[in-house]
N, C-alpha and C positions, 0 to 999 in steps of 0.2 A: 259487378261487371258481367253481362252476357257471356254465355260458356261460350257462344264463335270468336269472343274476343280474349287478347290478355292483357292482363295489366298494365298501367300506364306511369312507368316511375321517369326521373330527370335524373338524367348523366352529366355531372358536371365536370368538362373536360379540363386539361390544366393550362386552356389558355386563357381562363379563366383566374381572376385576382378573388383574394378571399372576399374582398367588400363586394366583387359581383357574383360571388358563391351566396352570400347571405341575403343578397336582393331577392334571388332566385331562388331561394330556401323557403323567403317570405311567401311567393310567388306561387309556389307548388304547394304549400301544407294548406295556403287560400282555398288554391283550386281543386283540391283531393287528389292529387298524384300519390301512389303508395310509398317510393321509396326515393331516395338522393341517392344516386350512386357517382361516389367520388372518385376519379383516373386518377393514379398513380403511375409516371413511367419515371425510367431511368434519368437524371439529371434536367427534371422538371419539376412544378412547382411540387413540393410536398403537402400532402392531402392534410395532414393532422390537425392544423392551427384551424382550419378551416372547419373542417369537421367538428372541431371543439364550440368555435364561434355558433356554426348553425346547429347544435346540440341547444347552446343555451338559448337561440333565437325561437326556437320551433317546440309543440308539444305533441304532435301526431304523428308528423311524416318519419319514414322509419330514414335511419341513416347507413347506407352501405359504403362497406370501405373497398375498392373494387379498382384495382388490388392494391394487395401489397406482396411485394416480393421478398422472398425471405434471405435474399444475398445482401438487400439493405436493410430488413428488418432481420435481425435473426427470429427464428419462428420462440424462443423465451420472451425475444422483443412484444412478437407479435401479442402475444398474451397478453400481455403485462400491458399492450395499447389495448386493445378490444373490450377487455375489461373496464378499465378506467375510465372511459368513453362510452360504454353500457350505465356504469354509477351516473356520468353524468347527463347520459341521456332518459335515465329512466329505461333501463334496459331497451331501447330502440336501435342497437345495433347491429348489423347483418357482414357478417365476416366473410371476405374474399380474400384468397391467395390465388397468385399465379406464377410462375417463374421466372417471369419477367419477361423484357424483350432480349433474344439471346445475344444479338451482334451489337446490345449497348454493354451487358451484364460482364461479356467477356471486355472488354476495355477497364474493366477495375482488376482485370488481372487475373480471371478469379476463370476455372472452368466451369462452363452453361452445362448442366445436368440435368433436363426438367424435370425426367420422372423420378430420381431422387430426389429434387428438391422437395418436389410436392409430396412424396412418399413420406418424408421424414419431419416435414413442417408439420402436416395434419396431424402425425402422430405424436410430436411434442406440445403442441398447440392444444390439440382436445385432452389432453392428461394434463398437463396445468390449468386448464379450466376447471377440468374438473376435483381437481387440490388437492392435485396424487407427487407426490415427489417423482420425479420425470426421470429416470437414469434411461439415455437410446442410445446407441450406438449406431450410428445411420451411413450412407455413403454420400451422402453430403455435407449434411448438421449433427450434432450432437449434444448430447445435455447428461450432465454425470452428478445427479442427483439433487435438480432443479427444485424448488417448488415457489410456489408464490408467496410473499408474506401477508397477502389479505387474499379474502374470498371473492374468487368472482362473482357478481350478482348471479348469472346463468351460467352455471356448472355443462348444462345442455345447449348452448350457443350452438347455433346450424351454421356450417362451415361451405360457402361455396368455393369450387376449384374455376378458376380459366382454365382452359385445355382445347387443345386443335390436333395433335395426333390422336391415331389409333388406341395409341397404349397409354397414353396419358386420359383419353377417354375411358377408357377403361378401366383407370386406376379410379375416376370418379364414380363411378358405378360402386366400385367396391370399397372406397371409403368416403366421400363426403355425401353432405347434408344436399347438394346441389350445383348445377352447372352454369358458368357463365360463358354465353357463345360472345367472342369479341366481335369487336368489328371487322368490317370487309368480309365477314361469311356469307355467303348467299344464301337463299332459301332453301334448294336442293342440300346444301350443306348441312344447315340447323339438320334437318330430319335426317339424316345420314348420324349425324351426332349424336339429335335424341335416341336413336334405334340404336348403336352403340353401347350408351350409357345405357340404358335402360336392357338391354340382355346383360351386360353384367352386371346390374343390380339384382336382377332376376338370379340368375349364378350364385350370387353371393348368398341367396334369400333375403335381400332387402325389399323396402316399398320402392314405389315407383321416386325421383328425386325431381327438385323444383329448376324448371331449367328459365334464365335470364336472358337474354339477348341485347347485346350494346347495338346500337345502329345511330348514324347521323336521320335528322329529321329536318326538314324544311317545309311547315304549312302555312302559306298564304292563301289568301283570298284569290290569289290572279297565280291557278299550278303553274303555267310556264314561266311565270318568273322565278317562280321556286324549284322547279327543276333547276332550272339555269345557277341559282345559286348552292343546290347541290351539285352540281360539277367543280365547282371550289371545294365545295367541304372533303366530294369523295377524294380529288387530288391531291388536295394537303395530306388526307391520311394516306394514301397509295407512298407517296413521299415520307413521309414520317416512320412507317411503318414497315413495308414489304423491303424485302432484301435487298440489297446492289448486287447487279452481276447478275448473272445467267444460272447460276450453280443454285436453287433452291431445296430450299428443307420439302418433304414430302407431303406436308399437309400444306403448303402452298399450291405446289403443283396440283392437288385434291381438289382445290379452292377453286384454281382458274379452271380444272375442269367441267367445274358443277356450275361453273358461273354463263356457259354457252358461250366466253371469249375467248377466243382460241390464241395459245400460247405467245404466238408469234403477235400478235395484236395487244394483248398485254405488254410485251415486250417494247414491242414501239409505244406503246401511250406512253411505257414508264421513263422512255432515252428522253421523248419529246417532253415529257413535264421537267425533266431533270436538265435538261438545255432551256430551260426559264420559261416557254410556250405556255400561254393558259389553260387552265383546264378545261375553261368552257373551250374551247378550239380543240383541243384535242379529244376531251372522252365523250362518247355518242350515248344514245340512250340506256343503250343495256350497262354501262357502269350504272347509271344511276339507280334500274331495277332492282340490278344486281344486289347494288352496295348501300343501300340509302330509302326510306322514307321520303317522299317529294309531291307536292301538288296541292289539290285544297284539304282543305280541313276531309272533307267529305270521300276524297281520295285515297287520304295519309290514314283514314278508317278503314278502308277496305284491304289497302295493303297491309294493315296490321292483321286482321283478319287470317290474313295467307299465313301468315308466321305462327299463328296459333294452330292453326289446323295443320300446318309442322312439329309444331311442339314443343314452341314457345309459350310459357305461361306468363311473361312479363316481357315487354320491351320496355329499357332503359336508354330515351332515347336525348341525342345530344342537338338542339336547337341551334340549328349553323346560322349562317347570316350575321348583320349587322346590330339585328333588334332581336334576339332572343327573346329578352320578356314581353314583346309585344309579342310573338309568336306562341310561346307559351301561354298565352293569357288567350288569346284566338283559340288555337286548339282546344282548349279546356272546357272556354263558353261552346265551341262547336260540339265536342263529343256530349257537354250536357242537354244540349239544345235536340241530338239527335237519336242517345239512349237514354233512358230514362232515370236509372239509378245512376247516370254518370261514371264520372271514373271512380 
C-alpha cells in the first residue's frame, strides 16, 4: 500500500449472521483486504463461532477479535480464546480488548471501570500468553495463580486496546501493542489520539504503536447515493451507541467538539432520530464527513488518505447498505484499478 495510504481490513459488524460473515471472509481474503475485524457489543451476536468458521474458511486474511470485553470474557477467558483461535488459524490472530460499552456493561450489575478493566485484562492476558502462572491482584479482575494447560502458539501476541479517554489513552501508550479508534471519531479526533498515545509511548520508552480505525463505508459508483445511504448507517450507530440524556462522559463531549457540530445540534439530531425521523431527513453532510466513508470508490480513497496523514495506519471499515459484498468487491477492483500494488 502507498505510505499516503492505510491499510484496508473488513469490519464485520454484528448485524451480520455467521453465514454472511463467511461470505464476506471469502470476499476480502479474494480481494487482499489485510484483516477481518470482528464487533463484539454487549447482548449482541457473539463474535466466536464466526471467527472459528472464517478461521477455517480463509488462509491469509489475518483475523481480528475487536473486541472483547473482559466483564463477559474474563481476561483468563480471554487467553484461553485467542489462543485456541491462533492454533486454528495458523497464528493469524490480532487481539483487541476494550471495556465495553458502559451504559450496557452496568445493566449486568457489574460496576464500568474502564481504566481498571483494561489495566488488569492486558496484564493477565500477556502473562498467560506468555505461560507464566498469573497471580494479579487488580481493582477489577483478578487471577490467583492462573496458568494455561497448553502453550500458546505466540507467547508475543500484539495486544490492541479500544480507548476514547485521556487516560485510557494513555494507558495504551504504556501498555499495549496498539490502538483501536472506534467509531463515530472524527478526524480531528484520530490525530488528537495518535499524539496522546504516542507521547506516552514515548514516556514509557516504547516504539511508536499500530493505530486502527473502525469507520462505516459506503462506495458506490453514483457518491450521492452513497452518501445518502451513509446517513442510515451514521444514525443507527449515533442510536446504538452515543448516551441518552444530556449528562455525557468527557470524551463524547471531546468527540462533538472536534467534529465542527455544535452541541446543541447534535443534541436535536439525537431527540429527532430517537422520535423514529430518518436519518436521511435529519443528519446533514458534516455527520457523514464527520462519521463515515461515503461516495465513489475514487472519493472513499481520498478520504482515507486524510486518516492516514492523521495516523491512522489501517481503517477497518464496515460496508453499510444493502449489498455489502457488491460494494466490497467494487471498492477492491477500484483501489486495484487505481494503485498499483493494490490493497
Amino acid at each position: 500500500m502507498p505510505p499516503d495510504l492505510p491499510r484496508f481490513s473488513l469490519r464485520l459488524h454484528q448485524g451480520l449472521t455467521s453465514q454472511a460473515c463467511r461470505a464476506l471472509a471469502a470476499s476480502a481474503e479474494a480481494h487482499g483486504f489485510d484483516t477481518l475485524w470482528f464487533a463484539e457489543n454487549p447482548f449482541g451476536r457473539a463474535i466466536l463461532p464466526a471467527v472459528a468458521a472464517c478461521a477455517a474458511d480463509t488462509s491469509r486474511v489475518r483475523l481480528g477479535l475487536g473486541i472483547l470485553n473482559p466483564y463477559q470474557h474474563h481476561p483468563t477467558l480471554i487467553a484461553q480464546e485467542a489462543a485456541v483461535l491462533d492454533e486454528l488459524s495458523g497464528g493469524r490472530v490480532r487481539l483487541g480488548i476494550g471495556s465495553g460499552i458502559g451504559q450496557r456493561i452496568v445493566r449486568l450489575g457489574i460496576r464500568h471501570r474502564p481504566l481498571a478493566a483494561l489495566t488488569d485484562a492486558v496484564q493477565i492476558v500477556r502473562g498467560l500468553l506468555r505461560h507464566e502462572t498469573v497471580t494479579h491482584r487488580g481493582r477489577a479482575f483478578s487471577a490467583d495463580r492462573v496458568a494455561l494447560e497448553f502453550a500458546a502458539p505466540r507467547p508475543d501476541m500484539p495486544i490492541h486496546l479500544a480507548a476514547m479517554g485521556d487516560r485510557s489513552l494513555a494507558l495504551v501508550g504504556r501498555l499495549a501493542d496498539g490502538l483501536i479508534v472506534s467509531n463515530l471519531c472524527p478526524l480531528a479526533y484520530t490525530a488528537r489520539a495518535v499524539a496522546i498515545v504516542g507521547e506516552s509511548a514515548a514516556a514509557a520508552g516504547r516504539q511508536s504503536l499500530d493505530i486502527v480505525q473502525y469507520l462505516p463505508c459506503v462506495a458506490r459508483p453514483d457518491g450521492a447515493e452513497a452518501r445518502e445511504i451513509a446517513k442510515e448507517a451514521v444514525g443507527a450507530m449515533l442510536m446504538a451507541l452515543w448516551p441518552t440524556g444530556n449528562d455525557w462522559p468527557a470524551q463524547r463531549e471531546t468527540i462533538v467538539r472536534l467534529s465542527g457540530i455544535a452541541r446543541k445540534e447534535m443534541v436535536g439530531a439525537l431527540d429527532r432520530l430517537r422520535r423514529g425521523e430518518r436519518a436521511g431527513r435529519v443528519l446533514d453532510a458534516r455527520f457523514i464527513s464527520g462519521f463515515a466513508l461515503a461516495g465513489s470508490a475514487e472519493e472513499v480513497i481520498a478520504q482515507a488518505a486524510q486518516y492516514r496523514r492523521a495516523g491512522a495506519e489501517e481503517l477497518a471499515l464496515s460496508f453499510a447498505g444493502p449489498q455489502p459484498a457488491a460494494d466490497v468487491a467494487y471498492f477492491a477492483r477500484a483501489v486495484k484499478r487505481l494503485i498499483p500494488d493494490g490493497l
